[in-house]
N, C-alpha and C positions, 0 to 999 in steps of 0.2 A: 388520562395520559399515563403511559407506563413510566417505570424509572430506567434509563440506561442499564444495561448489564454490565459487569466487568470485561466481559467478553469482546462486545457494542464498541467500549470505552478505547480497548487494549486496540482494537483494530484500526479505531479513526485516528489513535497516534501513531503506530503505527503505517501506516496511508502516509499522514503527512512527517514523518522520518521518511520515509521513501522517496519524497517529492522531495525534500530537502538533500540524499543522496544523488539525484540528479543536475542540482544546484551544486553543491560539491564536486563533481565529476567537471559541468562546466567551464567552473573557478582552479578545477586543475589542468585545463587544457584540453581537454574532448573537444575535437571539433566536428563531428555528425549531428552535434544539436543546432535546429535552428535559433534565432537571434531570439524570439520569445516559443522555449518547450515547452510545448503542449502535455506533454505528459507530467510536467514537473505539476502545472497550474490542476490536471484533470486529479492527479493523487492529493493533494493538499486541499483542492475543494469534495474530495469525496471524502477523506478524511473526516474534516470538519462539519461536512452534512450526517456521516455518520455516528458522531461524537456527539451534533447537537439532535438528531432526530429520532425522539423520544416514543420509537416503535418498534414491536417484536421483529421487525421487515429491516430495519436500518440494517443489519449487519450483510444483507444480502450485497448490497453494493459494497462492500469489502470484499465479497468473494466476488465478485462480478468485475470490477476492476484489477485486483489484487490477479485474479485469473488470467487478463487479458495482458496485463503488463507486463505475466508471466512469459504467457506464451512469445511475445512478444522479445522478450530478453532471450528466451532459447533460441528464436528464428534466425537474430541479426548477430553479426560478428562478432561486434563489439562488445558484448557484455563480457564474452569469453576473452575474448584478448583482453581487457583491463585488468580481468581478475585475475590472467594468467602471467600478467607481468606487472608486478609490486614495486618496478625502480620507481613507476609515476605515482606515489602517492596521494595527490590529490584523486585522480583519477580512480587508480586502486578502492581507495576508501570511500571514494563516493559509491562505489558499484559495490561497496560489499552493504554500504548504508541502506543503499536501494536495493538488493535483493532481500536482505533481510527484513527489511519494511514489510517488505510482497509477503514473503514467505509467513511472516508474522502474521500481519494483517489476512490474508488465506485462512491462515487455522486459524486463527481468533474467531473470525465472520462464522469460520462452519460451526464451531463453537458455540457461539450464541445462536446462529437459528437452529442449530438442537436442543439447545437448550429453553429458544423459545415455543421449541413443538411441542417441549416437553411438559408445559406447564398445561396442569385443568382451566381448564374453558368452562366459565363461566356464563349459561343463559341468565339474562334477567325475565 
């Protein structure tokens, strides 16, 4: 079993800051999210599978999600509009929580699986 990278690590918290940004957005009044977001529960258990799974591959699903959330957040309105007007605090601060979860968690992942190409491979 390998050991987590810092990398690995940085991303799955990362991941779940993100999902917790979407929880804050909520609690400040965003109402596009349905009654249970799916993207809050999908970043916070990717997160945490990232964080516990102890393999050179964990980080890929930070860039795999981390990517898709992304793209996702440029597509739809709302990301822009919350961060473009800071009177809604909650709001505000949830979206800047969750982008930079993303953006974090993104390099972090690419990070670690370079970092775990980068290692000799060892035949037994």
């Amino acid at each position: 079993m390998e050991s987590r990278t810092t990398a690995a690590k940085t991303a799955g918290i990362a991941l779940v800051a993100a999902g917790l940004g979407i929880i804050v957005q909520i609690l400040g009044g965003a109402e596009e999210y349905p009654d249970i977001p799916p993207g809050a529960i999908t970043l916070v258990v990717a997160g945490l599978a990232v964080f516990a799974w102890r393999s050179r591959w964990s980080p890929a699903i930070a860039v795999i999600v981390a990517g898709f959330i992304l793209i996702g957040a440029f597509l739809t309105g709302g990301t822009g509009d919350r961060l473009s007007a800071p009177g809604n605090l909650g709001q505000f601060l949830g979206t800047v929580l969750q982008m930079a979860g993303v953006v974090v968690a993104l390099g972090a992942g690419i990070a670690g699986l370079v970092k775990a190409g980068a290692r000799p491979r060892v035949r037994k």
